[in-house]
Backbone as JSON, one array per atom type, in Angstrom:
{
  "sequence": "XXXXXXXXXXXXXXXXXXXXXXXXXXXXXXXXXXXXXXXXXXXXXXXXXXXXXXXXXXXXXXXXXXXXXXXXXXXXXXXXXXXXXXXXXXXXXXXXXXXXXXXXXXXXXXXXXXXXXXXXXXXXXXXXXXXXXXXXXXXXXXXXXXXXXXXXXXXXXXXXXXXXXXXXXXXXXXXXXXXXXXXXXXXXXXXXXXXXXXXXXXXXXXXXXXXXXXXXXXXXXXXXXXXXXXXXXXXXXXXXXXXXXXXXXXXXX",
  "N": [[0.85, -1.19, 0.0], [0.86, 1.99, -1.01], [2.22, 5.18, 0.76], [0.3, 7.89, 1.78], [0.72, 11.08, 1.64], [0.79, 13.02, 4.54], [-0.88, 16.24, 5.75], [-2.15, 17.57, 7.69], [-4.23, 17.36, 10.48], [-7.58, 17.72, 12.18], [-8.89, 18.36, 15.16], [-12.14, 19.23, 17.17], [-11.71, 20.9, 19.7], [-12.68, 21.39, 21.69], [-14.16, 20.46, 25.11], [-16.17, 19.68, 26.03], [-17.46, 18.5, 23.71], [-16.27, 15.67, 24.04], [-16.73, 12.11, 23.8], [-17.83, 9.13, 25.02], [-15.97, 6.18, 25.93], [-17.92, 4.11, 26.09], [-19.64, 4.68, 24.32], [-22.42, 5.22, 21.92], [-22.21, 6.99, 20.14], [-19.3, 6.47, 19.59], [-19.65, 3.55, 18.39], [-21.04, 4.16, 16.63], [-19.15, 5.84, 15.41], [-17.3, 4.42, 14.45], [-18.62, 2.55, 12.69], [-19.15, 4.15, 10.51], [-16.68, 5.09, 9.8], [-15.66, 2.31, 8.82], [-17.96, 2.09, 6.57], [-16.78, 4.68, 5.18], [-14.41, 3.63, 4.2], [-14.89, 1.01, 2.94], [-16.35, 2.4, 0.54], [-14.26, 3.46, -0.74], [-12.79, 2.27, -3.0], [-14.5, 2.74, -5.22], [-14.94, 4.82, -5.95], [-14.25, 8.98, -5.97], [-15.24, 10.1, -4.25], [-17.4, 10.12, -1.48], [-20.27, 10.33, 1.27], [-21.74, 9.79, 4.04], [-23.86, 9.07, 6.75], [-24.61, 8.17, 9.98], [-26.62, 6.27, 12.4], [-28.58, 7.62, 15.42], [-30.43, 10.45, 16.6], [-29.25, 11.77, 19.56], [-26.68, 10.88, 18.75], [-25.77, 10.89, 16.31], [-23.57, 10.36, 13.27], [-22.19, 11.88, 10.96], [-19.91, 11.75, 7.99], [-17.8, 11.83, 5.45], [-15.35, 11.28, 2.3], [-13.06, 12.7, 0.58], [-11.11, 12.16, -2.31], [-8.47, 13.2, -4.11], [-8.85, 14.16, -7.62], [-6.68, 13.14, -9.97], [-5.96, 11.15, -9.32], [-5.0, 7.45, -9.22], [-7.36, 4.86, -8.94], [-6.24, 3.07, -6.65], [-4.23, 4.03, -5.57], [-5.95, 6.15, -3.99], [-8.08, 4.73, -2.62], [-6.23, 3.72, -1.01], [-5.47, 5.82, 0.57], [-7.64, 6.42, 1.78], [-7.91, 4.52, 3.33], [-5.6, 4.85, 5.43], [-6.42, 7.02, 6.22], [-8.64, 7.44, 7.64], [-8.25, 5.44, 9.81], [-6.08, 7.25, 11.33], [-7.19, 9.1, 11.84], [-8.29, 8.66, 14.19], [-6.71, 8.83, 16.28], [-4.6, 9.89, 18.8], [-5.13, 13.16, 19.83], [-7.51, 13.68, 18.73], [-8.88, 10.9, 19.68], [-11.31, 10.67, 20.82], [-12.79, 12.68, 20.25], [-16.08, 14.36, 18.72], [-15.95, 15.64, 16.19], [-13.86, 15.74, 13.21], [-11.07, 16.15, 11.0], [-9.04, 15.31, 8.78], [-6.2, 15.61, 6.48], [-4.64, 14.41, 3.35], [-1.96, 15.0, 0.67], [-3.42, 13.33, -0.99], [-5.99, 13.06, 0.03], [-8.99, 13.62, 1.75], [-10.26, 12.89, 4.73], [-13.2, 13.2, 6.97], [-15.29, 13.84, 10.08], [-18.16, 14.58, 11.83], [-20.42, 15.12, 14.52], [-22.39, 16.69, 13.94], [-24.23, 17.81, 10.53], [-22.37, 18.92, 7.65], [-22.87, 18.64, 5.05], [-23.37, 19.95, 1.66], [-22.6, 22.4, 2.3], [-20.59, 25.56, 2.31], [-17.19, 26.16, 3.79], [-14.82, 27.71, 5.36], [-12.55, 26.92, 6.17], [-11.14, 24.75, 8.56], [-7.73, 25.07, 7.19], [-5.52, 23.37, 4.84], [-2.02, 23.59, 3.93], [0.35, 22.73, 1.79], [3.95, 23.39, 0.16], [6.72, 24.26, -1.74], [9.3, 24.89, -0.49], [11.35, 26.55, -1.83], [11.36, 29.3, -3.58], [10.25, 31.84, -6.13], [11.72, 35.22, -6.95], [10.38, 38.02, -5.9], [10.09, 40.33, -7.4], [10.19, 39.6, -10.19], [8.16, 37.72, -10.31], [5.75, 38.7, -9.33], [3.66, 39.17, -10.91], [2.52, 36.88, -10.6], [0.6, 35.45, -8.68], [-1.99, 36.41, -9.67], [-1.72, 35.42, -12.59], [-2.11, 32.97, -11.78], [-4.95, 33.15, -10.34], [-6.39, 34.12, -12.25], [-6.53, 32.09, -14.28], [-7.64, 30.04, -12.31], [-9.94, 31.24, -11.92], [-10.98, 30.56, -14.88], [-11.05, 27.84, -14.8], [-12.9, 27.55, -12.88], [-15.64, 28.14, -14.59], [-15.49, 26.34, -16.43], [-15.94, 24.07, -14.78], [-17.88, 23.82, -13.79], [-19.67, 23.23, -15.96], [-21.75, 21.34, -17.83], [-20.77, 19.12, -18.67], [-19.13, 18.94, -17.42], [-20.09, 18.01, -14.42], [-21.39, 15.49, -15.77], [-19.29, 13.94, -15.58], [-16.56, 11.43, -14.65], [-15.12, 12.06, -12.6], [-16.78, 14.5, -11.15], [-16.99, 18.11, -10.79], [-13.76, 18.41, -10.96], [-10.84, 20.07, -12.41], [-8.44, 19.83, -15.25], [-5.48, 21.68, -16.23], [-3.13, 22.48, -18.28], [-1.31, 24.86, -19.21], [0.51, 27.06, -21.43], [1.69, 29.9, -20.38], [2.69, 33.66, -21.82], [4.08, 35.72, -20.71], [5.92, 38.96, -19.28], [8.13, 38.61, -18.34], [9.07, 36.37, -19.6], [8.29, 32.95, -21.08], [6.63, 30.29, -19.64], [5.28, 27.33, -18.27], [1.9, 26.15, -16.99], [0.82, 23.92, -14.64], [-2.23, 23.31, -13.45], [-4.24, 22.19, -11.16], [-8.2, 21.77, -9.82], [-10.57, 21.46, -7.93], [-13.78, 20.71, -6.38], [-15.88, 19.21, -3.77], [-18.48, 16.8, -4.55], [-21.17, 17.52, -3.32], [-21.11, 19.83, -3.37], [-23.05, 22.59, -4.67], [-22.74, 24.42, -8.22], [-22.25, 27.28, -7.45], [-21.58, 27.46, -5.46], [-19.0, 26.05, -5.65], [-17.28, 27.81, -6.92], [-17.46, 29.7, -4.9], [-16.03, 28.37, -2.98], [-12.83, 27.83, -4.03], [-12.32, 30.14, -4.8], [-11.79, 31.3, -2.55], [-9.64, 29.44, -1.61], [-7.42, 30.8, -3.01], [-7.41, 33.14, -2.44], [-6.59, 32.63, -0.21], [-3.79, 32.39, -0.6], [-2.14, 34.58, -0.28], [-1.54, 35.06, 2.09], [0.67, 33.7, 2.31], [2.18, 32.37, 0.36], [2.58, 32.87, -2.17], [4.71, 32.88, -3.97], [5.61, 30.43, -4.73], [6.9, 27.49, -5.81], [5.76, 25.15, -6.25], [2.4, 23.89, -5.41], [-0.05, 23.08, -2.77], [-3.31, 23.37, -1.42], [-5.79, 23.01, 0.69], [-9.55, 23.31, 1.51], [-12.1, 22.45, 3.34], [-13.96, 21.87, 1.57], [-13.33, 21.93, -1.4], [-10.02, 22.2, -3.28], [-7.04, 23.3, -4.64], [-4.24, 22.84, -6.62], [-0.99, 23.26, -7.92], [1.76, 23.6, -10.52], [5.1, 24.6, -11.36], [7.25, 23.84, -11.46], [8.34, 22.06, -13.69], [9.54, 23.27, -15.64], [12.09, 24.67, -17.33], [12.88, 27.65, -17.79], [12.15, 28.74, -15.09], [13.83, 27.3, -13.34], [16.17, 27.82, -14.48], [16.23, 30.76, -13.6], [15.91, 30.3, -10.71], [18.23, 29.02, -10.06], [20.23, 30.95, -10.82], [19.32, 32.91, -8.86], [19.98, 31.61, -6.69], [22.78, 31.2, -6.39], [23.2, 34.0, -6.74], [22.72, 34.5, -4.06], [24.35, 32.83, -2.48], [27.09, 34.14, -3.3], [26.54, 36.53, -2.43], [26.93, 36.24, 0.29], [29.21, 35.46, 0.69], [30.86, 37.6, 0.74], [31.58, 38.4, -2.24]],
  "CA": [[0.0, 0.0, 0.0], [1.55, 3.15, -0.89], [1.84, 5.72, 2.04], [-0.23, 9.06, 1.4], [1.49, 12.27, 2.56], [0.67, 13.67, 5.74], [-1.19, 17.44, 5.64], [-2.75, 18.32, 9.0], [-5.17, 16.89, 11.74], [-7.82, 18.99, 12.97], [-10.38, 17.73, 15.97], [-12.67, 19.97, 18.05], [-11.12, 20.82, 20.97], [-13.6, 22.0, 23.07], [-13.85, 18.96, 25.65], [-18.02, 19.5, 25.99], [-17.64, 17.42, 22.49], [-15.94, 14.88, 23.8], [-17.69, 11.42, 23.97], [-17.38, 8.32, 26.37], [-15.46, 5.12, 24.97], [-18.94, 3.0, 25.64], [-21.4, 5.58, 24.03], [-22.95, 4.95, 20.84], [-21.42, 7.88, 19.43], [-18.31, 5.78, 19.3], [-19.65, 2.74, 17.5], [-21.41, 4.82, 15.19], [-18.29, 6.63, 14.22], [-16.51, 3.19, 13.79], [-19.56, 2.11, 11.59], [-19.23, 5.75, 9.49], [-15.45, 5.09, 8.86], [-15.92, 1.17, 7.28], [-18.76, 2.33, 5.46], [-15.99, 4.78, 4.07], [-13.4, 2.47, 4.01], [-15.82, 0.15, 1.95], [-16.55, 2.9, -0.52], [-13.17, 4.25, -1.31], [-12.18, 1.74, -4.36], [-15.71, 3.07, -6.02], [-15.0, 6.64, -6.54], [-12.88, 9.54, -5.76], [-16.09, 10.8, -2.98], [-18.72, 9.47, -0.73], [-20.31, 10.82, 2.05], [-22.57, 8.37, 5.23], [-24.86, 9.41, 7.93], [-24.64, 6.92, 10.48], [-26.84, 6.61, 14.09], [-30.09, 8.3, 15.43], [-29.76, 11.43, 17.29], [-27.98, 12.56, 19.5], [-25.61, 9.95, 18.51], [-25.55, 10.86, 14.81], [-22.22, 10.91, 12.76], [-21.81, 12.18, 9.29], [-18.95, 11.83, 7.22], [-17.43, 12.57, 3.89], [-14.03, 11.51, 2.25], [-12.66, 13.17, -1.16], [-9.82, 11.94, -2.94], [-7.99, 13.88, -5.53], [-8.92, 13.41, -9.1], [-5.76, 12.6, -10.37], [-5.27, 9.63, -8.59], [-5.89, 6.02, -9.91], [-8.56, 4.03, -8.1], [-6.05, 2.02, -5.24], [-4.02, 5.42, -4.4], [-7.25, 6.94, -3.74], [-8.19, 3.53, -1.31], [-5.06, 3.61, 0.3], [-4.91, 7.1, 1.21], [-8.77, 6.52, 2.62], [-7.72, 3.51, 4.59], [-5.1, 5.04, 6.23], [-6.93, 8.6, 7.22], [-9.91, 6.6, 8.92], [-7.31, 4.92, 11.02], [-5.44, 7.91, 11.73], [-8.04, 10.18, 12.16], [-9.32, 8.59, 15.19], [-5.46, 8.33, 16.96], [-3.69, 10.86, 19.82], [-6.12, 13.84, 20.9], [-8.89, 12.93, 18.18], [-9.47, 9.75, 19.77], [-12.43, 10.7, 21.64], [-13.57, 13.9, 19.21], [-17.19, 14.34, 17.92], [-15.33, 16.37, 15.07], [-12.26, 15.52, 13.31], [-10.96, 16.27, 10.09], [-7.33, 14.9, 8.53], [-5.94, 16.44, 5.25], [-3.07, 14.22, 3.19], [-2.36, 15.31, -0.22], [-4.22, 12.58, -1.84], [-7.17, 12.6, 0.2], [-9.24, 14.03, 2.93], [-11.48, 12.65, 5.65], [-13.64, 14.11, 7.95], [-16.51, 13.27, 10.55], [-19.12, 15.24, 12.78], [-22.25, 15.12, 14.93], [-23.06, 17.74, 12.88], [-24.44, 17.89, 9.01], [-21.76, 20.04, 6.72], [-23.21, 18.59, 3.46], [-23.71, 21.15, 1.04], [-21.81, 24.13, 3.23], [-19.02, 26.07, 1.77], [-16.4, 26.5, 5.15], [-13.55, 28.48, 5.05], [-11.54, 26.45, 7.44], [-9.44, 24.91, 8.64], [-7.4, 24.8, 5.95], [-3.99, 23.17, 5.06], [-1.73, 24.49, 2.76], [1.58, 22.01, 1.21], [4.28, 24.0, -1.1], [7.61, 24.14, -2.17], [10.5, 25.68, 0.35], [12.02, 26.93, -2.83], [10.53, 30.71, -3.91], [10.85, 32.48, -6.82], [11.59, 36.89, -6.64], [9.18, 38.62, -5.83], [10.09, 41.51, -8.53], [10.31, 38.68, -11.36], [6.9, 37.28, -10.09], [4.93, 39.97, -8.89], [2.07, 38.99, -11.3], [2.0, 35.4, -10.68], [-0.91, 34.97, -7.92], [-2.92, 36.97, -10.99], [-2.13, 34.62, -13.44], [-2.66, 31.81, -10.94], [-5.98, 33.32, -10.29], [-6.85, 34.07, -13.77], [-6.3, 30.4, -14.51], [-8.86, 29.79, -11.43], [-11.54, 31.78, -12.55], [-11.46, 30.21, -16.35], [-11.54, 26.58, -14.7], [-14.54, 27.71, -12.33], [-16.92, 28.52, -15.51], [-15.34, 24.59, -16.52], [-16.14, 23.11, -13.58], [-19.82, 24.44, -13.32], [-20.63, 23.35, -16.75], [-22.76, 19.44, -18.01], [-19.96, 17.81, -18.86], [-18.44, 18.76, -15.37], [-20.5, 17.22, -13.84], [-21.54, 14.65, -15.81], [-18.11, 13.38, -15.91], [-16.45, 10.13, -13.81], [-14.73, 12.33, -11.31], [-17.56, 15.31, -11.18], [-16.52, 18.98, -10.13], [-12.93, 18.19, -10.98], [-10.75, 20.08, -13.74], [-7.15, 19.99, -14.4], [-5.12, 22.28, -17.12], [-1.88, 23.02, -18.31], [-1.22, 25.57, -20.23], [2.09, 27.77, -21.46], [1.72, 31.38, -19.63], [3.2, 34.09, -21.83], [4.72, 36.92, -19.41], [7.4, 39.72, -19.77], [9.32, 37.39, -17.86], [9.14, 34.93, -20.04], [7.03, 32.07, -21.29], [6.17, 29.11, -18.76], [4.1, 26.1, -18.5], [1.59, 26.18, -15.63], [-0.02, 22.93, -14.57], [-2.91, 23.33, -12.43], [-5.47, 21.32, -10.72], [-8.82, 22.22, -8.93], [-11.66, 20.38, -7.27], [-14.65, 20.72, -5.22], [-16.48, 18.46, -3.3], [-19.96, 16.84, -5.55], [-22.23, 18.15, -2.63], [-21.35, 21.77, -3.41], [-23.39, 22.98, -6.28], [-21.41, 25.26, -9.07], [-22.32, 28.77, -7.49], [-20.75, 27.53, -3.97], [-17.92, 25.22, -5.83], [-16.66, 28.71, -7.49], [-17.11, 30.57, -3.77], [-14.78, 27.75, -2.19], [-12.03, 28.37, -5.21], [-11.86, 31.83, -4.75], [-11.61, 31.41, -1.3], [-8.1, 28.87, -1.53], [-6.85, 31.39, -3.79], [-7.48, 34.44, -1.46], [-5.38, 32.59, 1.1], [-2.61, 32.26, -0.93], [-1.34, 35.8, -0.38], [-1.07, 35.0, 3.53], [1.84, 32.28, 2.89], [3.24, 31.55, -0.4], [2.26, 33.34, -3.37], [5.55, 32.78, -4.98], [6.35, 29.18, -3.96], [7.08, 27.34, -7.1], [4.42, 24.62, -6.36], [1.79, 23.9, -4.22], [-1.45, 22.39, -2.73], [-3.99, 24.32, -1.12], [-7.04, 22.65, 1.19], [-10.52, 23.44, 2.27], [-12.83, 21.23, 3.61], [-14.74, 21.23, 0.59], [-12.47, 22.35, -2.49], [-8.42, 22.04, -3.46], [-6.24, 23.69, -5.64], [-3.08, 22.48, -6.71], [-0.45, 24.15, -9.07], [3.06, 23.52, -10.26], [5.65, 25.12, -12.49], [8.55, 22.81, -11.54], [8.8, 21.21, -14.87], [9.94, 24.6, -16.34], [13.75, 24.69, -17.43], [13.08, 28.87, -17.37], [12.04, 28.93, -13.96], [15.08, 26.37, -13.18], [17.59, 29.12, -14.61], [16.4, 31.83, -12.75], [16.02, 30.11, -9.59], [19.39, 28.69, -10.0], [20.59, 32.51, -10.47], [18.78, 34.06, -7.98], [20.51, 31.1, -5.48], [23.99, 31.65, -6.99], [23.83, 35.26, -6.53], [22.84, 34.69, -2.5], [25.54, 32.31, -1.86], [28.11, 35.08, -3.66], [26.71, 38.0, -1.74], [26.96, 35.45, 1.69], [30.97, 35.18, 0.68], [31.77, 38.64, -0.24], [32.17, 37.82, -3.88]],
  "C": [[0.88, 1.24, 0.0], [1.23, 4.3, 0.24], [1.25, 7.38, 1.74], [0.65, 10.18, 2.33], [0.76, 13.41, 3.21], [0.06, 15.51, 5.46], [-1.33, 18.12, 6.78], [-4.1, 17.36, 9.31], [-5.73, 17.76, 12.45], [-8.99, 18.37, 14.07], [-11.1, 19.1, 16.64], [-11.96, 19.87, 19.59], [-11.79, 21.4, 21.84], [-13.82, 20.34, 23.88], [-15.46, 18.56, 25.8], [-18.13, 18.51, 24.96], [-17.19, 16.4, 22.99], [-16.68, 13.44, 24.41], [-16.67, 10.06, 24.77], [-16.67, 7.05, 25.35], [-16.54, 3.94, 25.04], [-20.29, 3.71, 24.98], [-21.38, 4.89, 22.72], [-22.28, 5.44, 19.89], [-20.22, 7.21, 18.84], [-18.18, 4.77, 18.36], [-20.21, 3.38, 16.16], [-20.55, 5.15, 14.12], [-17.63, 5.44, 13.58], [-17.44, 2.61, 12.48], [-19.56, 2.92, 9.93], [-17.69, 5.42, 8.78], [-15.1, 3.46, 8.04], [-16.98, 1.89, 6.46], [-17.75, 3.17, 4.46], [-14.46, 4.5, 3.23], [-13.77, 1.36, 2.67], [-15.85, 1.26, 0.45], [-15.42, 3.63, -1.53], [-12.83, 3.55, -2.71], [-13.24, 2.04, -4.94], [-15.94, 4.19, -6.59], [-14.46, 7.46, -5.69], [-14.13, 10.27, -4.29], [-16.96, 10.12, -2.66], [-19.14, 10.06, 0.52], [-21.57, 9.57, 3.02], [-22.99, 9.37, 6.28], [-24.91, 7.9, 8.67], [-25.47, 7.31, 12.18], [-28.12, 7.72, 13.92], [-29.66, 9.65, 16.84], [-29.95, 11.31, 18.67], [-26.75, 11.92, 19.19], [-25.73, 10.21, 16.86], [-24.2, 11.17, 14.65], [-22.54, 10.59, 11.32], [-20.23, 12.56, 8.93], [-18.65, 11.79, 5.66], [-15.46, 11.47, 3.6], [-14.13, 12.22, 0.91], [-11.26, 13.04, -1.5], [-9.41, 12.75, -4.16], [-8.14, 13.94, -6.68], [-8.39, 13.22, -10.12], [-5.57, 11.64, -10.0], [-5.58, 8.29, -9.2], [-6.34, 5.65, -8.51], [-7.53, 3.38, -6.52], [-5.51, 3.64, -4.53], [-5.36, 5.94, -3.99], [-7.98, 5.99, -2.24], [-7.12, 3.62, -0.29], [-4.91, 4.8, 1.22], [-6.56, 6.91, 2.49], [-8.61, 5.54, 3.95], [-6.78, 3.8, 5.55], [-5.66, 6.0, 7.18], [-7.88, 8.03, 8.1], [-8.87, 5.79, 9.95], [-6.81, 6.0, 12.02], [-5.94, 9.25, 12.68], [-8.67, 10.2, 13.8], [-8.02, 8.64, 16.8], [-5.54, 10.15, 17.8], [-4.91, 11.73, 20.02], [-7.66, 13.56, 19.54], [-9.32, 11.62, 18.44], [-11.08, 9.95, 19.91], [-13.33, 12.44, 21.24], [-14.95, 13.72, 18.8], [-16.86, 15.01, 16.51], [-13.76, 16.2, 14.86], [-12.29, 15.59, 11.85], [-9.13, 16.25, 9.79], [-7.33, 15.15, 6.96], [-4.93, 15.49, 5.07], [-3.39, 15.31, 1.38], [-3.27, 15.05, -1.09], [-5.37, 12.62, -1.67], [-7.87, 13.47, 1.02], [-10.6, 13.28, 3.75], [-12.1, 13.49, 6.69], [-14.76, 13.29, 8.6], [-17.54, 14.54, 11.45], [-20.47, 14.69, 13.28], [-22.67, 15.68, 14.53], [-22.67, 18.18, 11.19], [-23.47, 19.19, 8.68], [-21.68, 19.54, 5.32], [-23.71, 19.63, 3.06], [-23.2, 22.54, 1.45], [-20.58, 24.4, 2.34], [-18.27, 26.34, 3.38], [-15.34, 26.98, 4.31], [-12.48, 28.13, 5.74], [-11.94, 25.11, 7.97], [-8.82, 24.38, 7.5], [-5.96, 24.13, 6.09], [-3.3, 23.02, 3.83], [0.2, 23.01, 2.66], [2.36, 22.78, 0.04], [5.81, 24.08, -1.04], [8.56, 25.35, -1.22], [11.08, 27.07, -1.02], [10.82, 28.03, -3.73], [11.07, 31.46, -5.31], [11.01, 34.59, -6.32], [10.23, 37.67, -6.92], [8.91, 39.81, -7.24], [10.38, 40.88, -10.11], [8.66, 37.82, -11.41], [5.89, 37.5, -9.15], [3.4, 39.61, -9.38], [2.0, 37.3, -11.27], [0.54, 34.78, -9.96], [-1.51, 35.63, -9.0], [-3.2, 36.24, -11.74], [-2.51, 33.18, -13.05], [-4.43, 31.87, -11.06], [-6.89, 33.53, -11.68], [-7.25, 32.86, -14.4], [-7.88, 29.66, -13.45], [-9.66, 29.48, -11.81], [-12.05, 30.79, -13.75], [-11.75, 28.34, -16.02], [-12.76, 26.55, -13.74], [-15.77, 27.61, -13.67], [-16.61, 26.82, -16.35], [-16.01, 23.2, -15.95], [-17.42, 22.68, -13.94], [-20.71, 23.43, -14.88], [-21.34, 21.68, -17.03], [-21.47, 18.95, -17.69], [-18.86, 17.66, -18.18], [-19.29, 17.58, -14.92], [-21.12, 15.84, -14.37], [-19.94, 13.05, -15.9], [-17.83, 12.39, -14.28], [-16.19, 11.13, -12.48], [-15.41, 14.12, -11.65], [-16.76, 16.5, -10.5], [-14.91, 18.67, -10.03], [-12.18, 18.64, -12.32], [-9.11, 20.08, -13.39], [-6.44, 20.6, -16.18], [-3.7, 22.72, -17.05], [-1.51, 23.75, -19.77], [0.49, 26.6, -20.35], [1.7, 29.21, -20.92], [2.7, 32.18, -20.76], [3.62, 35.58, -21.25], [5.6, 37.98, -19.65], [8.5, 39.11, -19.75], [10.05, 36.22, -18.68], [8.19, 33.68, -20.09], [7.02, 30.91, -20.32], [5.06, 28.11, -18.75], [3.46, 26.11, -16.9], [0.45, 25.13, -15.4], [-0.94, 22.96, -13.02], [-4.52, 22.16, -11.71], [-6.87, 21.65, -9.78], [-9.94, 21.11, -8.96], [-12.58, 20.6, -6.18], [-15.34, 19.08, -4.81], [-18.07, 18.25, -3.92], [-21.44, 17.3, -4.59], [-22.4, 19.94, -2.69], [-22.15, 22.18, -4.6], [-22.23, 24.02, -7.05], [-21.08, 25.81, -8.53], [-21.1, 28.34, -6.25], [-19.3, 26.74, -4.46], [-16.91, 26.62, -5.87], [-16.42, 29.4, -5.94], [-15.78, 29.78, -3.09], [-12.95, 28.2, -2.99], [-11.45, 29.17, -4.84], [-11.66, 32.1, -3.07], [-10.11, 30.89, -0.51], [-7.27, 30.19, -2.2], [-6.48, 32.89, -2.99], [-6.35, 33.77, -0.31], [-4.19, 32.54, 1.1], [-1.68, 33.68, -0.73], [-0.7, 35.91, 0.81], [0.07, 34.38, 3.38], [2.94, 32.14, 1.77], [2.85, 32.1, -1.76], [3.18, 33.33, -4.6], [6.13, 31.2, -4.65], [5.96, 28.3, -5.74], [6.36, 25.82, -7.27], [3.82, 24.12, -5.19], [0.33, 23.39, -3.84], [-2.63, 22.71, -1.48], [-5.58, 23.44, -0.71], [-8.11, 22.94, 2.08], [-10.84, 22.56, 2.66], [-13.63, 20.76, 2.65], [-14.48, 21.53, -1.0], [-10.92, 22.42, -2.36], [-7.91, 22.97, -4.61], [-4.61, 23.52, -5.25], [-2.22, 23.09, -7.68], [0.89, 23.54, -8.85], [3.83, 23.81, -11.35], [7.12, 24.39, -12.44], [9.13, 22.22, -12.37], [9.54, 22.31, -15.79], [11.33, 25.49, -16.58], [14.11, 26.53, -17.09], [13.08, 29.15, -16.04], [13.12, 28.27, -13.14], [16.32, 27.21, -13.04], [17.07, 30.23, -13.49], [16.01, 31.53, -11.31], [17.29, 29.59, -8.82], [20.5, 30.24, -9.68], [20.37, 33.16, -9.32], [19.65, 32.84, -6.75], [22.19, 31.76, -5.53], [24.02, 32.88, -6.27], [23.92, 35.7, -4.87], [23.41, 34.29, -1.71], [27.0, 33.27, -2.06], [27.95, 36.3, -2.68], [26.92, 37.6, -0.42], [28.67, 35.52, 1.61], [31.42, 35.98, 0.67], [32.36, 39.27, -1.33], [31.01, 39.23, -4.8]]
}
């Protein structure tokens, strides 16, 4: 089984949530994560309601839609394991991010919600200059927008892995021409209008962290965006330069 890579672990930490190890709540959730254990080799999303209230648990996973069918299983079989380990043992809310995948659970319904959080963000140590790629979140976002009105349309959604687009195109710039391979994805419970609000909502956060990071992967709870220009021999040279010239000015040279 290949090993999915690690994003973030988020539980409720208020302790009022937290439930007893003989309540119901407990078997329920165990019932909620085979059911999506079971459904992971069937498609890249599924979501389960499990239990009668106050013991209800709803859950969700969404796998990437790049992935072939077992990565997509493997990454689900591990997060339902993982999800439930160290201070999320005993959570009514828990949500685990890898790249490949994401799980989540609650006593409380967030089908159909756009959230803005908690998010978790994966990207490349390695930055390009800011005064060489000044307009890049633009053309990032530009790129966005034109796969939002993609997303939204039939043959979005009538497609295997629904609400899922992925494009690579050459960027031409002052800078110079580049290839920019991007990926986005909502969750099939969001309709268009709210797929496009989540979108624009990863994209807005990118200015907090990494706006020049030379690739990267960007998660809500109910939409992704991924991007990467790494394959790009131009961006290669002038990141090679721009190191060069900070090890020379570090020497005195």
């Amino acid at each position: 089984m290949s090993q999915p890579h690690h994003m973030h672990t988020f539980c409720d930490d208020q302790l009022s949530d937290n439930f007893t190890q003989t309540s119901s709540y407990k078997s329920n959730r165990e019932t909620l994560l085979s059911s999506l254990r079971d459904h992971s080799s069937l498609g890249t999303y599924s979501n389960a309601t499990i239990g009668l209230s106050p013991d209800t648990v709803y859950g969700m996973f969404l796998c990437r839609g790049d992935l072939p069918k077992t990565s997509c299983s493997d990454c689900v079989k591990t997060a339902t394991v993982e999800i439930t380990k160290n201070n999320c043992t005993s959570r009514k809310t828990a949500l685990i991010y890898y790249e490949e995948c994401m799980v989540r659970y609650s006593n409380v319904s967030f089908f159909t919600l756009v959230e803005d959080g908690p998010y978790a963000a994966r990207y490349s140590v390695a930055s390009f200059p800011t005064s060489i790629f000044s307009s890049f979140q633009q053309t990032l976002s530009n790129k966005v927008e034109q796969l939002i009105i993609l997303i939204g349309s039939k043959s979005s959604l009538s497609a295997s892995t629904p609400y899922y687009e992925k494009d690579i195109s050459r960027v031409n710039a002052l800078e110079g021409s580049y290839t920019l391979d991007t990926v986005v994805q909502c969750s099939p419970d969001l309709d268009s209008a709210n797929c496009g609000v989540c979108l624009r909502l990863v994209v807005n956060s990118l200015s907090g962290c990494c706006t020049n990071a030379r690739w990267g992967q960007f998660n809500l709870p109910k939409c992704l965006l991924k991007y990467d220009t790494t394959g790009n021999e131009m961006f290669r040279r002038i990141f090679i330069t721009a190191l060069t010239t900070s090890v020379l000015a570090l020497v005195g040279l």
